[in-house]
C-alpha positions in Angstrom: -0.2 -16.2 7.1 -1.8 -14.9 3.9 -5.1 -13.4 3.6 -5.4 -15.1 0.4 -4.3 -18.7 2.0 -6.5 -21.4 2.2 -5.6 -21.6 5.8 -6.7 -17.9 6.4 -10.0 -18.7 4.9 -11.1 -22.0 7.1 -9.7 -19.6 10.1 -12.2 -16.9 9.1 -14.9 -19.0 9.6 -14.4 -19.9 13.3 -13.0 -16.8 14.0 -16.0 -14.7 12.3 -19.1 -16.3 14.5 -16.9 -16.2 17.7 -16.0 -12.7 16.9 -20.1 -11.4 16.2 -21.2 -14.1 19.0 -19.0 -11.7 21.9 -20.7 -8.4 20.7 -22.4 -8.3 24.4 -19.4 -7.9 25.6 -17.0 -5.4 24.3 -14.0 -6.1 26.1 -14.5 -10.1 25.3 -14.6 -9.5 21.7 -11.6 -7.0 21.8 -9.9 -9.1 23.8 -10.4 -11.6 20.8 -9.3 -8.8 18.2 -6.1 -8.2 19.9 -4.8 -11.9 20.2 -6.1 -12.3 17.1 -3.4 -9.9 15.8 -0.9 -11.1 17.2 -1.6 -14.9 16.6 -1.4 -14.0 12.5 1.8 -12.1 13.0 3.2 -14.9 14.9 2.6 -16.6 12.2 5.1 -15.4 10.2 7.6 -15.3 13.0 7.1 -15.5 16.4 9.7 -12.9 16.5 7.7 -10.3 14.8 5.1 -10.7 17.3 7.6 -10.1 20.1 8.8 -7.1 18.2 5.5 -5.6 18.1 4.9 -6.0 21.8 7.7 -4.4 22.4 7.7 -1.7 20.2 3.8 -1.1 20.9 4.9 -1.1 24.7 7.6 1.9 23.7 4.6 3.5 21.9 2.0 3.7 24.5 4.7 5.3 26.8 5.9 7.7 24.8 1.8 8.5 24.7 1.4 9.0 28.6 4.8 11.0 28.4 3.9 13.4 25.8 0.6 13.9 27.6 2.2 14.6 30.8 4.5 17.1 29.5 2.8 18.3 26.2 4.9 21.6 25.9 8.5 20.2 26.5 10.2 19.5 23.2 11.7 16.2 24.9 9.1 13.9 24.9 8.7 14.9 21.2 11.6 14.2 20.1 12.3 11.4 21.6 9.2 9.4 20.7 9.8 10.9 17.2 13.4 9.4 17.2 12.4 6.1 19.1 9.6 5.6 16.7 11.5 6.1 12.9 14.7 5.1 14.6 13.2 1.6 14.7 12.2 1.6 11.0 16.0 2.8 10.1 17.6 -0.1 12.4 15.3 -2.6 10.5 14.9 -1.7 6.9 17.6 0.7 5.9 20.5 -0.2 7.6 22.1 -2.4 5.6 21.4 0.4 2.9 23.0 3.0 4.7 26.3 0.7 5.1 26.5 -0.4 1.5 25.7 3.6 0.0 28.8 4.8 3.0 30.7 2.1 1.1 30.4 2.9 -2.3 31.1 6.6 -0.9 34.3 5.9 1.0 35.5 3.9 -2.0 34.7 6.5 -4.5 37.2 8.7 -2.5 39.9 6.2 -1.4 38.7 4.7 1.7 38.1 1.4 2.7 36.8 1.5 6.4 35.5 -1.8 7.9 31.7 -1.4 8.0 30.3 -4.4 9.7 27.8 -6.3 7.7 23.8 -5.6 8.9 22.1 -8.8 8.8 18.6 -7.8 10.3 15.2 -9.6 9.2 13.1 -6.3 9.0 9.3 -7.3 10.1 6.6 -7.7 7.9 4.5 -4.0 7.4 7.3 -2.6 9.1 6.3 1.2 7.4 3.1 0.4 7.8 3.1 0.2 11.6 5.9 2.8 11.8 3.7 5.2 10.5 0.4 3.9 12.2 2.1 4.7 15.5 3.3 8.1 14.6 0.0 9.2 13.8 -1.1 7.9 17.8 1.7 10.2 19.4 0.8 13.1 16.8 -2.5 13.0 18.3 -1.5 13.0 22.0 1.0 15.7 21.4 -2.1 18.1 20.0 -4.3 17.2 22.4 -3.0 15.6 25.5 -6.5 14.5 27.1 -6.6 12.2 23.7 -4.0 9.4 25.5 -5.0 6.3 25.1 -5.1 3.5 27.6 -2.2 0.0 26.8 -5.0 -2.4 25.9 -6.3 0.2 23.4 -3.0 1.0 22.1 -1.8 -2.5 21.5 -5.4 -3.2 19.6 -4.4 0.0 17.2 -1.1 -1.2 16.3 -1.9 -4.8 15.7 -5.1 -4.2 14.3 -4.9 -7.2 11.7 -6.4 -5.7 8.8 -3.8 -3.0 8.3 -0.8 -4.6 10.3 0.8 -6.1 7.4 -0.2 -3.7 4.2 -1.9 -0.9 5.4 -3.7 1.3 4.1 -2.6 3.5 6.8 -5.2 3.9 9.6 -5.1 6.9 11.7 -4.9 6.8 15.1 -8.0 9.3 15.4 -10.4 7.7 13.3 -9.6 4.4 15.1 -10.2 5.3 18.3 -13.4 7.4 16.9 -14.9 4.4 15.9 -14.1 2.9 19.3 -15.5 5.6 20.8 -18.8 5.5 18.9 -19.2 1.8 20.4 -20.0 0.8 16.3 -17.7 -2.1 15.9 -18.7 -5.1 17.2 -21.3 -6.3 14.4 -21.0 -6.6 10.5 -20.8 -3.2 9.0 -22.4 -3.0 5.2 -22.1 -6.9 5.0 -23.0 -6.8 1.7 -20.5 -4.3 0.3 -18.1 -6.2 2.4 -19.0 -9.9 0.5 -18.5 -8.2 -2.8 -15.1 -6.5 -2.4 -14.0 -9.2 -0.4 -14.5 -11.4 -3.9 -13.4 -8.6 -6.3 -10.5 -8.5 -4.7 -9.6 -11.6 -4.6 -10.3 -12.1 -8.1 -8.3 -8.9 -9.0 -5.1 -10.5 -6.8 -5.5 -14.2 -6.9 -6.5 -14.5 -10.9 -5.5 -11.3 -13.0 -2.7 -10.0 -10.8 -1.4 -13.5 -10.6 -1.5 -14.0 -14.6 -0.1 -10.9 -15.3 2.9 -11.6 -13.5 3.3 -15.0 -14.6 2.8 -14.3 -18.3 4.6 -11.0 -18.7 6.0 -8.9 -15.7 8.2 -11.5 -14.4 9.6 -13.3 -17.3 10.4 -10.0 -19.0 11.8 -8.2 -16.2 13.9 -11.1 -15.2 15.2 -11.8 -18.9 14.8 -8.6 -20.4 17.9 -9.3 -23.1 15.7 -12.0 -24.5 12.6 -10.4 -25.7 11.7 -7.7 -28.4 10.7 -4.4 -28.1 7.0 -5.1 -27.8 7.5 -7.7 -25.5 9.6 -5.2 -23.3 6.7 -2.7 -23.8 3.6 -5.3 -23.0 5.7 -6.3 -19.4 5.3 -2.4 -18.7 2.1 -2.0 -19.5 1.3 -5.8 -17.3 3.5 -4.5 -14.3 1.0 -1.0 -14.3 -1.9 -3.4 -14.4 -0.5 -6.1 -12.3 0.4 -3.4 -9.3 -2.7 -1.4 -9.4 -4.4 -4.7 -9.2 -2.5 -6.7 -6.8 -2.4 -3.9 -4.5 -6.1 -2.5 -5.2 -7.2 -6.3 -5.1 -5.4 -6.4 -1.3 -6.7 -3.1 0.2 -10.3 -4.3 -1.1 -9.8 -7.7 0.6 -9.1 -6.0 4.3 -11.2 -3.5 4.0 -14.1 -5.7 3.4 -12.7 -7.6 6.4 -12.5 -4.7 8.3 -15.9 -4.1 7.7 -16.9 -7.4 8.5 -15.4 -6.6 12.3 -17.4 -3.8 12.3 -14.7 -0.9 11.3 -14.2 1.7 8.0 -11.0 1.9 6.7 -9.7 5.1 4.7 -10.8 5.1 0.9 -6.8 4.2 -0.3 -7.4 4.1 -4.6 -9.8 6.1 -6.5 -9.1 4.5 -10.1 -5.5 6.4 -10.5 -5.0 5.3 -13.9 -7.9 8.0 -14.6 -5.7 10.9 -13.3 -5.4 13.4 -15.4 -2.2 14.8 -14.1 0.1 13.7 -11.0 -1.2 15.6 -8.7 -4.5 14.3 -9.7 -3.0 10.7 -9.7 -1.6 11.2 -6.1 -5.0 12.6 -5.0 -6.3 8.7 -6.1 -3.2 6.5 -5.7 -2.3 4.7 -2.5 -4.3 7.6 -0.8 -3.2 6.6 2.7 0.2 7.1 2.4 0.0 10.2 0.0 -2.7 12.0 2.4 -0.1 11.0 5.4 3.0 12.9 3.9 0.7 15.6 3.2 -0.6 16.1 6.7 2.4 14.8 8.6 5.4 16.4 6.4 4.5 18.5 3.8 2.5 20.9 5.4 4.4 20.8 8.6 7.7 21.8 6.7 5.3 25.1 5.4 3.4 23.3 2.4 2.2 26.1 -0.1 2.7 29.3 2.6 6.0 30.4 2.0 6.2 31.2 -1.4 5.8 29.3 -5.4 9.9 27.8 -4.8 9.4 26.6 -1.8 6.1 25.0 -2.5 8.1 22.7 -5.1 10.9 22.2 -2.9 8.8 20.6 -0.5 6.8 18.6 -3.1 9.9 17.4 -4.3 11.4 16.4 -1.1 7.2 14.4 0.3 8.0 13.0 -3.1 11.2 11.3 -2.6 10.6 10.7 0.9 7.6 8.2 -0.8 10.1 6.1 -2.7 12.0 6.1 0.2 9.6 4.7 2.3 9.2 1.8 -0.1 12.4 0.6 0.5 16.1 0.3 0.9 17.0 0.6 -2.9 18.3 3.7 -5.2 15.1 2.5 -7.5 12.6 3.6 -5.6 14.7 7.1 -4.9 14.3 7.4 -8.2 11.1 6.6 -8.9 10.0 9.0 -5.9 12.0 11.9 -7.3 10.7 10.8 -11.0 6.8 11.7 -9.7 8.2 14.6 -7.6 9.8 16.2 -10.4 6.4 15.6 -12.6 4.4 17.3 -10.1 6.3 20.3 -9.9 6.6 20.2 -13.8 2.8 20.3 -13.4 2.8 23.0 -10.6 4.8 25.0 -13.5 3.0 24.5 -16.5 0.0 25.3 -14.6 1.7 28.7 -13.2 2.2 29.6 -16.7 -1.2 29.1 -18.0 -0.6 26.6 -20.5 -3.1 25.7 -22.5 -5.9 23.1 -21.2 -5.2 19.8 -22.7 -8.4 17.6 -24.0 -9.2 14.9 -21.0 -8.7 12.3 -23.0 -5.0 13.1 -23.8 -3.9 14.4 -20.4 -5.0 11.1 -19.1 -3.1 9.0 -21.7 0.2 11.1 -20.9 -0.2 11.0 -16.9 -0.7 7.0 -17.5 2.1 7.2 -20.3 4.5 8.7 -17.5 3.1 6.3 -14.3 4.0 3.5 -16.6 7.4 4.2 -17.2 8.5 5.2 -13.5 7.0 1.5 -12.6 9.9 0.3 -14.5 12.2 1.9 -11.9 9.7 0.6 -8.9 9.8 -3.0 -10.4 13.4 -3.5 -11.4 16.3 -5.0 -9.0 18.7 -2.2 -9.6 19.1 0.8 -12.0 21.3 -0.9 -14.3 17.6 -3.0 -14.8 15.5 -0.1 -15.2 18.0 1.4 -17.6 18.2 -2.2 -19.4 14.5 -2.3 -19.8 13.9 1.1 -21.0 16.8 1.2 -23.7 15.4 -2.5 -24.7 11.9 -0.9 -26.1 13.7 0.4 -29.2 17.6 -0.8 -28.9 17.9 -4.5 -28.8 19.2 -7.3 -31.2 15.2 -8.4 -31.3 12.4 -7.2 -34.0 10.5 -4.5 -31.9 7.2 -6.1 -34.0 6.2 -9.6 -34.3 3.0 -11.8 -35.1 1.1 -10.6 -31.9 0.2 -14.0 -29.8 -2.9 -15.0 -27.7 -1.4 -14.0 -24.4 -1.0 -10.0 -26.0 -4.3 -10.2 -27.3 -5.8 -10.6 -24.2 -3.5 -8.5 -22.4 -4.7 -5.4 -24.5 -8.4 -6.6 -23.9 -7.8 -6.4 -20.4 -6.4 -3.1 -20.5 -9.6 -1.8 -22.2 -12.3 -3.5 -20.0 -10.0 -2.6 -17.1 -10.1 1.4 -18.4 -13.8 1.0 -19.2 -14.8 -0.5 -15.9 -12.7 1.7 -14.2 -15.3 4.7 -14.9 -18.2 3.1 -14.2 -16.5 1.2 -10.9 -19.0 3.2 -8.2 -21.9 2.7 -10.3 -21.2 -1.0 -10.6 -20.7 -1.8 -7.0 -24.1 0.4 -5.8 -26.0 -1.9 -8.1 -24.4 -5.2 -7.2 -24.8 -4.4 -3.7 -28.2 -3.4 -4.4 -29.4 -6.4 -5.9 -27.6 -9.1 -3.1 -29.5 -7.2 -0.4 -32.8 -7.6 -2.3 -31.7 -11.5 -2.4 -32.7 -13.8 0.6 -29.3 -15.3 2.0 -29.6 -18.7 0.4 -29.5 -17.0 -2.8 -26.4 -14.6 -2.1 -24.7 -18.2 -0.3 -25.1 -19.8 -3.6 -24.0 -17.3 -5.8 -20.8 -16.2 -3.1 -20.0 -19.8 -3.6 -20.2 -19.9 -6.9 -17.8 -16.7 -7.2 -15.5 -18.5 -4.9 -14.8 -21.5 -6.9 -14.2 -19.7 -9.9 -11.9 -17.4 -7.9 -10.2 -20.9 -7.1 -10.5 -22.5 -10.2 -8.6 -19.7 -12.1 -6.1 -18.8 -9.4 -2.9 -20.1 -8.6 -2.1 -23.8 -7.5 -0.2 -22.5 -4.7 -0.5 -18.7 -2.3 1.1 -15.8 -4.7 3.2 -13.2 -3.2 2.1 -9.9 -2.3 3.8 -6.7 -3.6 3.2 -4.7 -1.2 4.3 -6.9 2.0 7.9 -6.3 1.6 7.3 -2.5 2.4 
């Protein structure tokens, strides 16, 4: 079920009361949280939910045995193993087979590789790395082990279980710790995310791929050059916002249980470089290879060379994590080799670029690596690229209404994007000066035009296939 479904929403409100109404009793109202979890990802397949029992089961464990033998190298890599070897059986398999085949044939061979026909479960590297983060903690500091209840509540928190952003197993239990969850927390910062999100996914996400990011990418033989080049500059927008629009959705959710979610964008398109873009984009995951691979493979302390090399390699490993397809290889090794170009220029004291420019070439450079992201195959990212200025099309034509208002939503988008904090604190400010009745009416009225302008039916989510 869809956090953006109709169904979701009439849910929320019998689940939300229910939910604040057990507060007295803690283990009631978690109680409630964890079958709640589960029910939604039943929802897509009662399967998944088995899946995630089980593996959760595995998990918790692998926690008591790394606690119980916290300086024995087996319990590490076993859990280690266990714990990515489920996200290889699932999502890259069938990668793996058809890459060995390609390889053997390439060289003469024609072994009989058996076909892999597994549904991988939704948020798969989502969980995979929610759970790693759980035995991290226990193998640092043993006492940290965490009870099954507690453990099946982390990894099936609902809020994160199918797209992230990726909650750590520390800061979870922190928050259990502190006894804070239970209530509304920052109600009114939750309402207003909540609705700009939805209006970011369900209406400008939504048009943007209807209008230009699909039809282009699908056909790309059959538009112009500036067509070609508007479907870019829609999937940048359509991906920041579809995925920005999401995490803002659950985190106002998550809120609304009474937990705080990791900040996971921090207006990226403003970066002005890529490391400053991966300080800001999908923060979660970026922060996670930092603390979880890059530094533990020796980060910046063994010298300028290796630094890169193990940039390039976190790098890579991101586009790997986003799934089974040489694209997003490429589009991982694409930013990696961009951040070590900027590790270099920086080494050789080139001169400081105006703001203004930097930031139009870092965007400049996150747009064109999208194409790899977004395109089926290779031979479609190479299609789409050579189409901007070799095709049988005129690059320029009579621009139409739908362009028009494409390029004025990338300048309101830009322009808002500074001035994003300022705009929420005085939102916020004002709907707790209002008396409820008011905020109802006005939360209703946001609603409906969320509705009006959305989709007829529930749009796909990017980020759900990862």
């Amino acid at each position: 079920m869809s956090f953006v479904s109709p169904e979701f929403a009439l849910l929320c409100l019998l689940f939300f009361p229910t939910y604040w109404a057990l507060a007295p009793h803690p283990r009631a109202q978690r109680a409630l949280l964890l079958l709640s979890g589960y029910a939604l990802y039943a929802s897509w397949d009662w399967m998944f939910a088995a899946q995630l029992l089980a593996y959760s089961l595995g998990m918790a464990a692998l926690g008591v045995w790394l606690a119980r033998q916290p300086h024995r190298r087996l319990p590490w890599c076993v859990a280690l193993t266990l714990s990515i070897g489920c996200l290889v059986y699932f999502k890259y398999a069938e990668f793996l087979r058809t890459s060995l085949l390609a390889l053997f044939d390439a060289v003469g061979l024609h072994p009989p590789l058996p076909v892999w026909d597994v549904v991988a479960p939704v948020g798969i590297s989502f969980l995979t790395f929610q759970a790693i983060t759980y035995l991290v903690m226990v193998a640092r500091q043993p006492s940290s082990v965490r009870p099954l209840p507690q453990v099946l509540l982390f990894l099936c928190f609902w809020p994160t279980l199918f797209a992230g952003p990726i909650l750590r197993a520390e800061r979870f239990f922190a928050q259990l710790d502190a006894g804070t969850p239970g209530r509304p927390r920052e109600a009114m910062v939750a309402l207003y995310i909540i609705v700009l999100g939805a209006a970011q996914k369900l209406v400008l996400a939504t048009w943007l791929a209807d209008t230009w990011v699909d039809p282009v990418f699908k056909s790309p033989e059959q538009f112009g050059g500036l067509s070609l080049l508007a479907a870019m500059v829609g999937y940048t927008l359509q991906i920041m916002l579809d995925f920005g629009g999401y995490t803002l959705i659950v985190t106002g959710l998550a809120l609304l249980l009474g937990f705080e979610l990791p900040v996971n964008f921090r207006q990226p398109y403003l970066a002005r470089n890529l490391q400053d873009f991966w300080t800001r984009w999908h923060v979660s995951l970026s922060s996670f290879i930092r603390d979880y691979i890059y530094i533990p493979m020796g980060g910046n302390r063994l010298g300028f060379a290796r630094t890169q090399a193990n940039v390039l390699f976190g790098m890579v490993l991101s586009g790997v994590w986003h799934g089974p397809n040489w694209t997003f290889v490429v589009w991982g090794l694409l930013h990696g080799l961009g951040v070590v170009a900027v590790n270099l220029y920086k080494r050789a004291a080139g001169p400081t670029l105006p703001l203004w420019l930097a930031q139009a070439m870092t965007l400049l450079f996150v747009m064109l690596a999208w194409v790899f992201f977004r395109a089926e195959s290779l031979e479609a990212a190479g299609r789409m690229l050579q189409g901007v200025v070799f095709n049988d099309h005129e690059f320029w034509q009579i621009p139409s209404v739908q362009m028009l208002a494409l390029l004025a939503l990338i300048v309101v988008f830009l322009t808002l994007s500074r001035h994003a904090a300022a705009l929420q604190a005085g939102v916020v400010a004002r709907l707790q000066a209002w008396s409820v009745w008011r905020v109802g009416a006005v939360l209703s009225l946001c609603i409906f035009g969320v509705v009006a302008f959305g989709p007829s039916g529930v749009p796909g989510f990017i980020y759900y296939r990862f």
